[in-house]
N, C-alpha and C positions, 0 to 999 in steps of 0.2 A: 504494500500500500504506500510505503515509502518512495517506492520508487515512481512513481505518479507526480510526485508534488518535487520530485527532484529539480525537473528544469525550471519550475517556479521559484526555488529557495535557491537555485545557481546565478537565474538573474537578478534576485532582489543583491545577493552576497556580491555581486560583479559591478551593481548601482551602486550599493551602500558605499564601496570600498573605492567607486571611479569618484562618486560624491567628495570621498574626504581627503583624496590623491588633489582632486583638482582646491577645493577648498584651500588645503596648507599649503598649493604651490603658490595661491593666489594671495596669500597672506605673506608666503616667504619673500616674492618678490616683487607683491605691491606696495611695501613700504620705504617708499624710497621718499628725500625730501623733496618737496614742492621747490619750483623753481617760480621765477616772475612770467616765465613764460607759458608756465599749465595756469596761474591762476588770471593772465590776463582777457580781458572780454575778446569774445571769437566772434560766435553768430547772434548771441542773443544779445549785444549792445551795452551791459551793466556789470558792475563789477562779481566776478564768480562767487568769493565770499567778504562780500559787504556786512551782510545780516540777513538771517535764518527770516525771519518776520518781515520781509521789504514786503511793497507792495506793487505788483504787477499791472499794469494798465491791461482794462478789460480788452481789449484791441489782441491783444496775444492769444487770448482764449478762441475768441470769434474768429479768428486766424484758422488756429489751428484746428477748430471744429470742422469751418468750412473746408480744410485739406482733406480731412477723414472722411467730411463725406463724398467730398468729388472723388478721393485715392476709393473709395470702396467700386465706387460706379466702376472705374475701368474693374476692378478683379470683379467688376459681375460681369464683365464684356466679355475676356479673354475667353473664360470655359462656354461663354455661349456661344460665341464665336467659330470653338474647335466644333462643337454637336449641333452648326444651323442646320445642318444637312438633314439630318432625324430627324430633329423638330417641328421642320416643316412650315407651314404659315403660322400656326398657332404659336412658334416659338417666334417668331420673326415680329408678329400684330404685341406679343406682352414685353417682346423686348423693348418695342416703341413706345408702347405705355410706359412704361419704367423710365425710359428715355426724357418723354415728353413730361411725367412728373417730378423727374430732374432738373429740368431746364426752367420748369415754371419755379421750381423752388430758387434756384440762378436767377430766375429774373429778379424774383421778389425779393432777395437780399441786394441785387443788384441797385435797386428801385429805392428801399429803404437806407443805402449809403453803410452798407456793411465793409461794402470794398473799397472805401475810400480810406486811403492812412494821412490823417492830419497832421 
């Protein structure tokens, strides 16, 4: 009956042990000292560690929301994309609905000045 649950407790023991291989390498050689050039500002414009508590202009959020939802639209594209062939019309008439209430939501952030950076 042991021997059932063998290749279950080989992977858990083969995780457990990649877990703590990788964990202490990442401790052993991630502490190294800060230089002026890891803490200086890159993409985000503010200094890295100013203060835990700064406050963020809501601008960044609404930014980045809007990337999420346009980045998800293309990965619903690609895989419809590879099976239009199956799908047929029916797949072809909801991918355009899909489409079309993406655009109308585009518009209307568009309309309301979401995309404008003051």
């Amino acid at each position: 009956m042991i021997a059932e649950y063998f290749p279950v407790l080989l992977f858990l023991a083969v995780s457990v042990g990649l877990g703590v291989v990788l964990i202490s390498l990442g401790l052993l050689f991630g502490t190294r000292k800060t230089t002026d050039e890891k803490v200086s500002p890159y993409e985000c414009g503010f200094e890295a560690f100013d203060d835990a508590h700064m406050k963020f202009d809501v601008r960044f959020y609404l930014v980045a929301i809007l990337f999420i939802i346009f980045d998800l639209e293309i990965a619903f594209l690609f895989p419809w994309a590879v099976v239009l062939t199956e799908l047929g019309a029916f797949g072809l008439v909801s991918m355009f609905l899909f489409l079309l209430l993406l655009v109308i939501g585009f518009i209307y952030e568009w309309k309301k000045g979401a995309l404008e950076w003051e």
